[in-house]
Backbone as XML, in Angstrom:
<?xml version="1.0"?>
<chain id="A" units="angstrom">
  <residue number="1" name="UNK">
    <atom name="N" x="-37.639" y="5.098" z="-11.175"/>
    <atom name="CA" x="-36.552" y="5.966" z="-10.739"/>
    <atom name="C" x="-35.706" y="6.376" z="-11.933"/>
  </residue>
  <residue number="2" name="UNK">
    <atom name="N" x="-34.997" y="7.912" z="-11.728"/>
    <atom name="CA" x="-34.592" y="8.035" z="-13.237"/>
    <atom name="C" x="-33.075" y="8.717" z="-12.671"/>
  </residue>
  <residue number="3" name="UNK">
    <atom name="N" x="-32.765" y="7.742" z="-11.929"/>
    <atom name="CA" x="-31.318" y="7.885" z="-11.318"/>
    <atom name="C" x="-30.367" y="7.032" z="-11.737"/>
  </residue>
  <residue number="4" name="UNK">
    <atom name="N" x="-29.230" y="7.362" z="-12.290"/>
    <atom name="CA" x="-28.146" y="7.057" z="-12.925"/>
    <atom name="C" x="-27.808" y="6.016" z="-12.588"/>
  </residue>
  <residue number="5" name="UNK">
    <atom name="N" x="-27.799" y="5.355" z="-13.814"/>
    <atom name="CA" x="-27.268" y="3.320" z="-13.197"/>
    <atom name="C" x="-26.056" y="3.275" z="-11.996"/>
  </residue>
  <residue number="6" name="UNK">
    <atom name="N" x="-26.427" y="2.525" z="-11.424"/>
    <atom name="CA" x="-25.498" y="1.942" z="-10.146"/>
    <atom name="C" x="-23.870" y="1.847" z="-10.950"/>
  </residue>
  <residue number="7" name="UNK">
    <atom name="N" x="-24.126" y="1.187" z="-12.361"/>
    <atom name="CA" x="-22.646" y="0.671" z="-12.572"/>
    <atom name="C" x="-22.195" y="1.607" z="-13.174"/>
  </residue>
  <residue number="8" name="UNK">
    <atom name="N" x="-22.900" y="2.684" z="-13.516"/>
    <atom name="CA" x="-22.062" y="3.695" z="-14.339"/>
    <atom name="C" x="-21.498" y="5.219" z="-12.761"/>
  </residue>
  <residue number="9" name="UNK">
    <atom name="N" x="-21.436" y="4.694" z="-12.110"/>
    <atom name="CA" x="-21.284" y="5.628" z="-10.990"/>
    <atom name="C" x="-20.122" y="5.294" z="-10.154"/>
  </residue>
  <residue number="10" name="UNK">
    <atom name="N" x="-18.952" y="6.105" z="-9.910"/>
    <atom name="CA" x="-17.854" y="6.219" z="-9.590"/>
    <atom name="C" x="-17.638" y="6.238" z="-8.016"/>
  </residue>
  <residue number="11" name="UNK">
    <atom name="N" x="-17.027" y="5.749" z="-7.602"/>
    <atom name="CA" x="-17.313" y="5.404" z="-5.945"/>
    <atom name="C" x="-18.051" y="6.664" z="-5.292"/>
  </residue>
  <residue number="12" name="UNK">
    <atom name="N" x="-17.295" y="7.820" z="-5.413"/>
    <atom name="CA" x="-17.822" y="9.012" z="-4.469"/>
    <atom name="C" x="-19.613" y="9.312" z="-5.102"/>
  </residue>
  <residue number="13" name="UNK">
    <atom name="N" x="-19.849" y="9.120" z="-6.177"/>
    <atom name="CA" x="-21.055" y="9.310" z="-6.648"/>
    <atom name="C" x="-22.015" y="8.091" z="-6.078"/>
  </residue>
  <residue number="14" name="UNK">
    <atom name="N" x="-21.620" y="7.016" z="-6.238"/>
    <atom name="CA" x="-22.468" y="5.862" z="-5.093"/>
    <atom name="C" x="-22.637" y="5.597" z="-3.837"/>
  </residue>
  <residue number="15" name="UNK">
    <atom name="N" x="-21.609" y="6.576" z="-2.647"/>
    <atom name="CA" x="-21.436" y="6.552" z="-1.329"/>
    <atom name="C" x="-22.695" y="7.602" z="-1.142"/>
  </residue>
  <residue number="16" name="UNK">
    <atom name="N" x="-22.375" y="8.753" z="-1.876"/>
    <atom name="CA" x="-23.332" y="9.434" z="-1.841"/>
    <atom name="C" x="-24.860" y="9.576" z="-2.118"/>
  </residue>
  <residue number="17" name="UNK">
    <atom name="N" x="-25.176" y="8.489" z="-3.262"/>
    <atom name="CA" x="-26.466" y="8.125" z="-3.507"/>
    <atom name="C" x="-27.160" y="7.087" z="-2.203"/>
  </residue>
  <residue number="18" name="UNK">
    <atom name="N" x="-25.710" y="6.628" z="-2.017"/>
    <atom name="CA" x="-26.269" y="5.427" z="-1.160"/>
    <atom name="C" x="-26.539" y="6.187" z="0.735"/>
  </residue>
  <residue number="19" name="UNK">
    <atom name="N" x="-25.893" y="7.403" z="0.998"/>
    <atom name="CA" x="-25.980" y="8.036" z="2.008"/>
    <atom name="C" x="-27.692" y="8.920" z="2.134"/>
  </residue>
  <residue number="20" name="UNK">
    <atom name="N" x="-27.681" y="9.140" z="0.361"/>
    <atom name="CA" x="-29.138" y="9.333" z="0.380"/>
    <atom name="C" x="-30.392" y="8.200" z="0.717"/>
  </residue>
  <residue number="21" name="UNK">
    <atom name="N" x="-29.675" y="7.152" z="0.158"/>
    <atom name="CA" x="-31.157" y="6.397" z="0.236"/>
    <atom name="C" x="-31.337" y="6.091" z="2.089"/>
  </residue>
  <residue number="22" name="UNK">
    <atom name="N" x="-30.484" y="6.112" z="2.802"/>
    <atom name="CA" x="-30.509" y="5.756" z="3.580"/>
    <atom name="C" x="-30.950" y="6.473" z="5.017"/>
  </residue>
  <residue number="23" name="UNK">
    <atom name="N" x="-31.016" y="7.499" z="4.513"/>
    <atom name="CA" x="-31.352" y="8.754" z="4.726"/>
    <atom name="C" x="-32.910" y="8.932" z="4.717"/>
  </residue>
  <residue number="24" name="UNK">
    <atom name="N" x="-33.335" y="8.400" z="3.545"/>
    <atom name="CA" x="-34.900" y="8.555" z="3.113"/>
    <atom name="C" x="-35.486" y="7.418" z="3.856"/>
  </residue>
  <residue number="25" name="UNK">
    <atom name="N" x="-34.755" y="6.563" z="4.221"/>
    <atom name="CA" x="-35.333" y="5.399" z="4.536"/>
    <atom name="C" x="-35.486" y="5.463" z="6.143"/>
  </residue>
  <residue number="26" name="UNK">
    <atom name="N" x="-34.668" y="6.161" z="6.676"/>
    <atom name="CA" x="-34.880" y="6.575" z="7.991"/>
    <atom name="C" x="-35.661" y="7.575" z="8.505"/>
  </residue>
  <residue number="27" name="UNK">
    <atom name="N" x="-35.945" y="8.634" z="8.049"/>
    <atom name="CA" x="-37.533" y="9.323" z="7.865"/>
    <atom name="C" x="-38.451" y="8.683" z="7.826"/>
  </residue>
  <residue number="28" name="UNK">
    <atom name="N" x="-38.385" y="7.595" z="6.779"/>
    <atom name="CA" x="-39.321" y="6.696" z="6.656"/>
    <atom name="C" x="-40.850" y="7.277" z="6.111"/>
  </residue>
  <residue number="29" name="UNK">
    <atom name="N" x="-40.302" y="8.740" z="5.554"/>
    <atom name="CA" x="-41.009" y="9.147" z="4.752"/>
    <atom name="C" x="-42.331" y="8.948" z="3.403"/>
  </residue>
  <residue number="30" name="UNK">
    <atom name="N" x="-41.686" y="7.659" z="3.143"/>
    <atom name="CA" x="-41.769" y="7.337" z="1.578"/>
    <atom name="C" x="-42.786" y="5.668" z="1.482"/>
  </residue>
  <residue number="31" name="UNK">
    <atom name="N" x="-43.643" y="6.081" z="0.806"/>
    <atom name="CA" x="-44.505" y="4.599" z="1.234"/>
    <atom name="C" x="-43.265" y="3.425" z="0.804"/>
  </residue>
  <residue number="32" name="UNK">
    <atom name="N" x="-44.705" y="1.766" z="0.934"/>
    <atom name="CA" x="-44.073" y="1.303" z="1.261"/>
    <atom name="C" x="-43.330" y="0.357" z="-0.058"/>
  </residue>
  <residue number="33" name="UNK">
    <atom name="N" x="-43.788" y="0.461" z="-0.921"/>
    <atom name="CA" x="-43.100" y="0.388" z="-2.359"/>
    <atom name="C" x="-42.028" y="1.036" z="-2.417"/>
  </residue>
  <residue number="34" name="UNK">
    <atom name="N" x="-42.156" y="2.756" z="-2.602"/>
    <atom name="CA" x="-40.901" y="2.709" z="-2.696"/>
    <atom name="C" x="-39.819" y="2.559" z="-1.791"/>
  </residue>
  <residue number="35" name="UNK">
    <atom name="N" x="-39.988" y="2.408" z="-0.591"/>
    <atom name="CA" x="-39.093" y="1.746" z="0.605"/>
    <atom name="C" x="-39.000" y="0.777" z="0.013"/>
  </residue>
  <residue number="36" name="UNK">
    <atom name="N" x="-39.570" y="-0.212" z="-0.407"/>
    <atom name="CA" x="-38.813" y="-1.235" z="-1.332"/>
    <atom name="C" x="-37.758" y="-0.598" z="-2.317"/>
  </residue>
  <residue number="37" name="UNK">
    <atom name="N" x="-37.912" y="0.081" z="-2.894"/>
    <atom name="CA" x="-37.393" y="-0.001" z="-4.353"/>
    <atom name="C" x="-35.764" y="0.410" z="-3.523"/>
  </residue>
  <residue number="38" name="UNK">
    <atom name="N" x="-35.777" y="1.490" z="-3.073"/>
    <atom name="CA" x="-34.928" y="2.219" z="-2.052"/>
    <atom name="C" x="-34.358" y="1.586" z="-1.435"/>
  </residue>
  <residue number="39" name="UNK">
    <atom name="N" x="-34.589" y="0.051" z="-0.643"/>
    <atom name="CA" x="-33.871" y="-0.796" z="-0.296"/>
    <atom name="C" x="-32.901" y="-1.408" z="-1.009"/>
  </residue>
  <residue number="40" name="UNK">
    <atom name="N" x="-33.630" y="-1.818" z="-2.595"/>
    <atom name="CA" x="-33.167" y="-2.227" z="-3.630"/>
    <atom name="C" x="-31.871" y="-1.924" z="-3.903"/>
  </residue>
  <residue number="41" name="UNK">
    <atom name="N" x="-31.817" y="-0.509" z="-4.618"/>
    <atom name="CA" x="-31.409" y="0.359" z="-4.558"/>
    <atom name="C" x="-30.200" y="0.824" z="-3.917"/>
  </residue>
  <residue number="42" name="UNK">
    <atom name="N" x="-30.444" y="1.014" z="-2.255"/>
    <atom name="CA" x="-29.051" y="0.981" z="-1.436"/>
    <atom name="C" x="-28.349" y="-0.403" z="-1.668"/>
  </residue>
  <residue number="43" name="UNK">
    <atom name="N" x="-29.087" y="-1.379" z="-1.493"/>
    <atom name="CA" x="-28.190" y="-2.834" z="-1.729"/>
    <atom name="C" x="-27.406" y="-2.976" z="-3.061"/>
  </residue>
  <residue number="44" name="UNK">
    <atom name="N" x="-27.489" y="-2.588" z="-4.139"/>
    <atom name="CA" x="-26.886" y="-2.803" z="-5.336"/>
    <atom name="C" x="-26.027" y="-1.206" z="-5.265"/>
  </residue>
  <residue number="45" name="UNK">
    <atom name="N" x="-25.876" y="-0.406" z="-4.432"/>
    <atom name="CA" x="-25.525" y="0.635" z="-3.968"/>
    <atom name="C" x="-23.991" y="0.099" z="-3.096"/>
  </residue>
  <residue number="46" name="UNK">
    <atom name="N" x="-24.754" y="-0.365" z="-2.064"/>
    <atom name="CA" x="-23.554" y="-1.070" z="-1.281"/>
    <atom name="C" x="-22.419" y="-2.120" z="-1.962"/>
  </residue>
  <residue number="47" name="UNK">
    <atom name="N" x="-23.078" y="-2.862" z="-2.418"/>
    <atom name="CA" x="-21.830" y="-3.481" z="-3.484"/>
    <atom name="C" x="-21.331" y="-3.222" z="-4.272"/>
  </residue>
  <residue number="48" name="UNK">
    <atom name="N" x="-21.712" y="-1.950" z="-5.037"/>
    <atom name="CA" x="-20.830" y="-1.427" z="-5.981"/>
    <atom name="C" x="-19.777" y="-0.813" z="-5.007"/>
  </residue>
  <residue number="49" name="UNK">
    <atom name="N" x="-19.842" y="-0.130" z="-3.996"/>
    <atom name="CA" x="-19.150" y="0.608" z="-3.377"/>
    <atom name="C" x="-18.084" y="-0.235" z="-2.635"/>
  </residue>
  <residue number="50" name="UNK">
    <atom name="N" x="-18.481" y="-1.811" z="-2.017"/>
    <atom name="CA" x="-17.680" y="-2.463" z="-1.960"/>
    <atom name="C" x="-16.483" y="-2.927" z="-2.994"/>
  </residue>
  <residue number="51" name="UNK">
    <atom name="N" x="-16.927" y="-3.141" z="-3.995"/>
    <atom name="CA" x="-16.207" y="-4.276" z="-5.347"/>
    <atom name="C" x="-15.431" y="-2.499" z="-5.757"/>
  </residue>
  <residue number="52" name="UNK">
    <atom name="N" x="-15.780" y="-1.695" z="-5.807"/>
    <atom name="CA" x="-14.786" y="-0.419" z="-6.050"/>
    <atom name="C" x="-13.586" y="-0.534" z="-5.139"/>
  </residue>
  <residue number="53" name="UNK">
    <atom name="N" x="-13.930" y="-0.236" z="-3.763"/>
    <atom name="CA" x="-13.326" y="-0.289" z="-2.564"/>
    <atom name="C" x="-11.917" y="-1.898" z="-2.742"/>
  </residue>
  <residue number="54" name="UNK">
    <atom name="N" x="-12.818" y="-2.919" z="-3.266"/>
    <atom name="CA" x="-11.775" y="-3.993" z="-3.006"/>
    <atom name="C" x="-10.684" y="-3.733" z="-4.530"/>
  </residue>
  <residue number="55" name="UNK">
    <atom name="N" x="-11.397" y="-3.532" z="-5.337"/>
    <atom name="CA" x="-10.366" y="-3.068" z="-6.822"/>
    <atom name="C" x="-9.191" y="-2.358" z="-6.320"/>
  </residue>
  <residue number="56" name="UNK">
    <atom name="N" x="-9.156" y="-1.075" z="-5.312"/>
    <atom name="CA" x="-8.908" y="-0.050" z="-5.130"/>
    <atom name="C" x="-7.753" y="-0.674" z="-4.472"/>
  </residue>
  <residue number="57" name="UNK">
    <atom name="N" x="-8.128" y="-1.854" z="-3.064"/>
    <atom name="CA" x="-7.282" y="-2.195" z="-2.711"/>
    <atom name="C" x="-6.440" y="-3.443" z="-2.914"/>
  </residue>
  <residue number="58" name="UNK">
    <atom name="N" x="-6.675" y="-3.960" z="-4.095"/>
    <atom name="CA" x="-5.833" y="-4.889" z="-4.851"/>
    <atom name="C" x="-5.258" y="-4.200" z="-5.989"/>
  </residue>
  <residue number="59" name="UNK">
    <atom name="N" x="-5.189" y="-3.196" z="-6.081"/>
    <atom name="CA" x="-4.246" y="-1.908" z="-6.742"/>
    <atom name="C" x="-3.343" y="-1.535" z="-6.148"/>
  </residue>
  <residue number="60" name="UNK">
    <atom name="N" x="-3.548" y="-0.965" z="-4.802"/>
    <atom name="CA" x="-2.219" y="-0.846" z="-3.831"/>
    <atom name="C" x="-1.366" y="-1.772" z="-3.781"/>
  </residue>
  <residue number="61" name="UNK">
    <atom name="N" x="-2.212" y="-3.036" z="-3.605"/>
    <atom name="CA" x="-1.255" y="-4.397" z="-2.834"/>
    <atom name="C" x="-0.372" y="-4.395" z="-4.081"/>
  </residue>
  <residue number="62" name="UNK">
    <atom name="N" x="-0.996" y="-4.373" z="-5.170"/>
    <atom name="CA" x="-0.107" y="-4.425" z="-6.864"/>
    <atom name="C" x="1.273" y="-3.740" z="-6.756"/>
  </residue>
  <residue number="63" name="UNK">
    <atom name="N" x="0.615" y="-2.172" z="-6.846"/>
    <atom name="CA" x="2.059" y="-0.966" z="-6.375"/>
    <atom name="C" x="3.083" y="-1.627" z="-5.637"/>
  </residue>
  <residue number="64" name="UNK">
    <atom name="N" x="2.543" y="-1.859" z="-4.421"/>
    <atom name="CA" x="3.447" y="-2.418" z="-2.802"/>
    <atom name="C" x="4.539" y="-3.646" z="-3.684"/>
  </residue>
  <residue number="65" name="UNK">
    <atom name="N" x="3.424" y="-4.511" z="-4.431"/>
    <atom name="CA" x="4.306" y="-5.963" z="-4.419"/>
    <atom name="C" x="5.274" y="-5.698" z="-5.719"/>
  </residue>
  <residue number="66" name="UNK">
    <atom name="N" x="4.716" y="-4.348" z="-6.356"/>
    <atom name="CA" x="6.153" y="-4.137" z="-7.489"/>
    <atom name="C" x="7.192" y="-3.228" z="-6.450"/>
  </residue>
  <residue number="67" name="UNK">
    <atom name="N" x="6.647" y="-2.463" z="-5.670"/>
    <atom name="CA" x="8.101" y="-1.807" z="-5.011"/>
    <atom name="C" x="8.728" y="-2.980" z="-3.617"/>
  </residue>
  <residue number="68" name="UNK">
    <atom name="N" x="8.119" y="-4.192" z="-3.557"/>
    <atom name="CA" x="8.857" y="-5.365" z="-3.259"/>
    <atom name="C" x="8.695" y="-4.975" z="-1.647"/>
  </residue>
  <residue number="69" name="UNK">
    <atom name="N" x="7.063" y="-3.989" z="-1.561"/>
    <atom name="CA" x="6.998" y="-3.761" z="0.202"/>
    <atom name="C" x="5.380" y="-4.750" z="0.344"/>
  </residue>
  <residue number="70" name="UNK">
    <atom name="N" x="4.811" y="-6.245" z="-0.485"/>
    <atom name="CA" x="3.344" y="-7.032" z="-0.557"/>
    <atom name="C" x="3.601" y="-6.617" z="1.254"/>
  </residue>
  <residue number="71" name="UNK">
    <atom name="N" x="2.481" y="-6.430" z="1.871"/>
    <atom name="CA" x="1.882" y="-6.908" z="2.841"/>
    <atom name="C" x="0.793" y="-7.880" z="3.016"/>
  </residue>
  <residue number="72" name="UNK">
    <atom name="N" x="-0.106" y="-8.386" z="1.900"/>
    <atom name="CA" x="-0.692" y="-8.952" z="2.063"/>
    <atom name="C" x="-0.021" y="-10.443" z="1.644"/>
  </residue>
  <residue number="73" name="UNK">
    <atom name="N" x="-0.971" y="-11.704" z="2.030"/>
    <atom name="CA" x="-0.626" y="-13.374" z="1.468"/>
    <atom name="C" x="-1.207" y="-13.721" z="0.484"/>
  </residue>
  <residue number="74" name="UNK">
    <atom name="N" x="-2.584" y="-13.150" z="-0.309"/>
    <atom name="CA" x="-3.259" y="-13.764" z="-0.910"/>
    <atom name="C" x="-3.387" y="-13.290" z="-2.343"/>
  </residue>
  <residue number="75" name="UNK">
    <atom name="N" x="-2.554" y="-13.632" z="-3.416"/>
    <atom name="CA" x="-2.310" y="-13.170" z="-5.172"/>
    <atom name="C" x="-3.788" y="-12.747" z="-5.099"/>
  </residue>
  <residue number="76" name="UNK">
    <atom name="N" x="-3.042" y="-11.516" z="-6.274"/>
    <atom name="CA" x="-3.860" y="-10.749" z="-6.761"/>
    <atom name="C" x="-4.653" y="-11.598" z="-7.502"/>
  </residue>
  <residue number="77" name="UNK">
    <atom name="N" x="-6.093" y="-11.566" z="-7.867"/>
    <atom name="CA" x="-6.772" y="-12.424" z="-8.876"/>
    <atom name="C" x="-6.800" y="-12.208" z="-10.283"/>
  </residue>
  <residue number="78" name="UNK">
    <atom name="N" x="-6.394" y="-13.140" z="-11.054"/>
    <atom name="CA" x="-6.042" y="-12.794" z="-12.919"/>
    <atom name="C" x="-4.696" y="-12.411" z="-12.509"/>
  </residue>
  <residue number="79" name="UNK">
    <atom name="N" x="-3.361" y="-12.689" z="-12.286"/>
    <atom name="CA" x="-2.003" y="-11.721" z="-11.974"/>
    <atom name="C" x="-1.252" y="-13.613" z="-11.724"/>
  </residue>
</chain>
């Protein structure tokens, strides 16, 4: 595959790769190797998009707990 590393890809660019694979995989088009690889693929897909997603929102909680509005209980990690 000559698709742009997982870690160098910015959330909206990995939701979207990952909307593709998932996509292909439901056609079910594609033998069965690369339905492997494609599985692969969405899975290291999905967690980047998670660990973005959680950065994103231990950034807010940051903002919130300097303008003295934390909603959450649980310190930021490294802080």
């Amino acid at each position: 595959m000559s698709e742009k590393p997982v870690a160098e890809m910015n959330f909206e660019e990995a939701m979207a790769a990952l909307e593709a694979v998932v996509g292909q995989l439901e056609r079910g088009d594609v033998a069965l190797e690369q339905s492997i690889a494609l599985y692969e693929r969405g899975a290291a897909l999905k967690a980047h998009c998670a660990e973005k997603l959680r950065a994103a929102e231990e950034k807010v909680e940051l903002i919130r707990a300097q303008e003295g509005r934390a909603i959450g209980t649980t310190p930021v990690e490294g802080l």
